[in-house]
C-alpha positions in Angstrom: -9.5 32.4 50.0 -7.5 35.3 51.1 -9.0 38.4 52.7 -9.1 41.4 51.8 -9.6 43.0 54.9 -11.0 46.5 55.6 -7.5 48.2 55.7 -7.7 49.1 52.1 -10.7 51.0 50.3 -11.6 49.4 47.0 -9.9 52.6 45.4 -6.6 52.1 47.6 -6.5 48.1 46.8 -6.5 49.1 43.1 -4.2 51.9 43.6 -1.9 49.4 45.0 -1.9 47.0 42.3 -1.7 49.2 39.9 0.6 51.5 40.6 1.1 53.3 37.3 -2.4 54.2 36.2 -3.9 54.7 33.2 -3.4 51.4 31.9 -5.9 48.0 32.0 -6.6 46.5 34.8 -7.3 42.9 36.2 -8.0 43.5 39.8 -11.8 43.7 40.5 -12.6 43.8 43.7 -14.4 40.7 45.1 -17.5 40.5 47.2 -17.6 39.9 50.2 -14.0 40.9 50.3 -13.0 37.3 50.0 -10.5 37.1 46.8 -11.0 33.1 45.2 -7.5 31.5 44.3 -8.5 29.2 40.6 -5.1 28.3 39.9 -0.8 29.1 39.9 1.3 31.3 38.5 3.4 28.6 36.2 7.1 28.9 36.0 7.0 30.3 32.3 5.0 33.4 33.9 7.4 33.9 36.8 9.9 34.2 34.2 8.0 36.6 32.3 6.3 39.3 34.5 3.7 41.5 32.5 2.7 43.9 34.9 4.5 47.3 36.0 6.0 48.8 39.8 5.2 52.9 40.1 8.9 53.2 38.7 8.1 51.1 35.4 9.7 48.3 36.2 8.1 44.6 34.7 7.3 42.4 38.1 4.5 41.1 39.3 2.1 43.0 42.0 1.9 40.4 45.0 -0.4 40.1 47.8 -0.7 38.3 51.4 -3.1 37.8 54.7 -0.3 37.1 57.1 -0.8 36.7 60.7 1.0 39.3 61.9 0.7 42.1 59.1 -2.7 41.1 57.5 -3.0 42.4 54.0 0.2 43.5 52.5 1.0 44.1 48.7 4.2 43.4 47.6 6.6 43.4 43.8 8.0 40.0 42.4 10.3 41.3 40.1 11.4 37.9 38.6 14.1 37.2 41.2 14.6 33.4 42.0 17.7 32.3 43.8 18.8 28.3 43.9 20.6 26.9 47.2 22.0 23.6 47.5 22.0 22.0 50.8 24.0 19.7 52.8 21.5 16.7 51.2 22.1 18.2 47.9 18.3 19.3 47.0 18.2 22.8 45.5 16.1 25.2 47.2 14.0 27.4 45.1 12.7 30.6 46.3 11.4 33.7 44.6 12.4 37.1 46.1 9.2 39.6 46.9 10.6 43.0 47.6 7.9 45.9 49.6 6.2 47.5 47.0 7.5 51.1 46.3 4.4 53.4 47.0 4.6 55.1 50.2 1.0 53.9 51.1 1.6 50.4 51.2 3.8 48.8 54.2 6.2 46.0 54.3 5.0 43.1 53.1 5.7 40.8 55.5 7.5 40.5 59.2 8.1 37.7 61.6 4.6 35.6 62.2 3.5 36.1 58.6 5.5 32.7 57.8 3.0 30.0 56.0 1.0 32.9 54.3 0.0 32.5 50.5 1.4 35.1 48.1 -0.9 35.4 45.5 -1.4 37.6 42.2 -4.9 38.6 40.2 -5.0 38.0 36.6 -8.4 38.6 34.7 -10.0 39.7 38.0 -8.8 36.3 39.6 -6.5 35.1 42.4 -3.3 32.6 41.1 -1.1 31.4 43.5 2.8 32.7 43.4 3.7 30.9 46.5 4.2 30.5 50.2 5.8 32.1 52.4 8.4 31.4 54.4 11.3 34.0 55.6 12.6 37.6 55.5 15.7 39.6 55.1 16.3 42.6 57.1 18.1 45.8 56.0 20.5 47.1 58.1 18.7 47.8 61.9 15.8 47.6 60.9 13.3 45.2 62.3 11.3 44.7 59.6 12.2 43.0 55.7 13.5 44.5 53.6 13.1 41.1 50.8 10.4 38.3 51.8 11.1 35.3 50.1 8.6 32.1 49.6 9.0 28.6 47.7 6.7 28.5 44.4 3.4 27.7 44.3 4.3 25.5 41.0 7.1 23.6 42.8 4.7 22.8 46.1 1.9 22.2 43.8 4.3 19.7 42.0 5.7 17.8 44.9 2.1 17.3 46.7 0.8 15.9 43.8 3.7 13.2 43.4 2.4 11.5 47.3 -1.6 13.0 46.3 -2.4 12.7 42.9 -5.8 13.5 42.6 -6.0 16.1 45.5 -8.2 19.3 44.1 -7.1 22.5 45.2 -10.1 24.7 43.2 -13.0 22.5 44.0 -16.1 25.0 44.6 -18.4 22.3 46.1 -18.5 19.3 47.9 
């Protein structure tokens, strides 16, 4: 379960995620500060982003509890590059820019590696994906562009050597 911390009011959390106001919101804030992940954000969504950044543009708003920058917000504006190694497996990784409002910080920096990105949909955490490196803009020290493999495609490749393994089980 991610936390939520005590950077963020409840007010600035939902400020955050969503940035242009007015409109219907997912994001409830959950007790105990402790936001419960129930599924993934499938490959048709990624492709299809439905909310909006404070300039209008469709992405998704993003979140993370790295190790280094604790809660961060984020945009996944439907970018997803393809590399082909020297084995010849293609690498997919989604691109998750800082988010625009001058409130929130970068979204991740060097120690946040391993962290789970994670949207809300109907007041409820999906998994986008995990973390796993940055890209710096010019000098500066922090990234500019965090990118992470999918949550789908991890999803899919631990359940090819664990079948049954449960990643939403509420009780033992």
């Amino acid at each position: 379960m991610p936390y939520l911390g005590s950077k963020y009011t409840a007010e600035e959390l939902m400020a955050l995620f969503y940035p242009q106001g007015g409109g219907a919101t997912t994001f409830k804030f959950p007790r105990g500060r402790k936001l419960r992940i129930v599924g993934f954000t499938t490959k048709e969504d990624l492709d299809n982003p439905t909310e909006f950044d404070s300039e209008g543009v469709p992405c998704f708003i993003v979140g993370k509890d790295g190790n280094t920058t604790n809660l961060t917000v984020g945009c996944y504006a439907g970018v997803v590059t393809f590399t082909l190694n020297k084995t010849g497996d293609w690498s997919r990784e989604l691109g998750i820019y800082n988010s625009s409002l001058k409130k929130a910080k970068v979204f991740s920096a060097k120690g946040d590696s391993g962290s789970l990105v994670w949207r809300t949909k109907d007041g409820k955490g999906y998994i986008v994906g995990q973390l796993h490196s940055g890209e710096n803009k010019g000098c500066s020290t922090s990234n500019h562009v965090t990118y992470c493999t999918p949550g789908w495609y991890l999803l899919e490749q631990i359940k090819k050597r664990f079948p049954n393994a449960d990643f939403y089980h509420t009780a033992w």
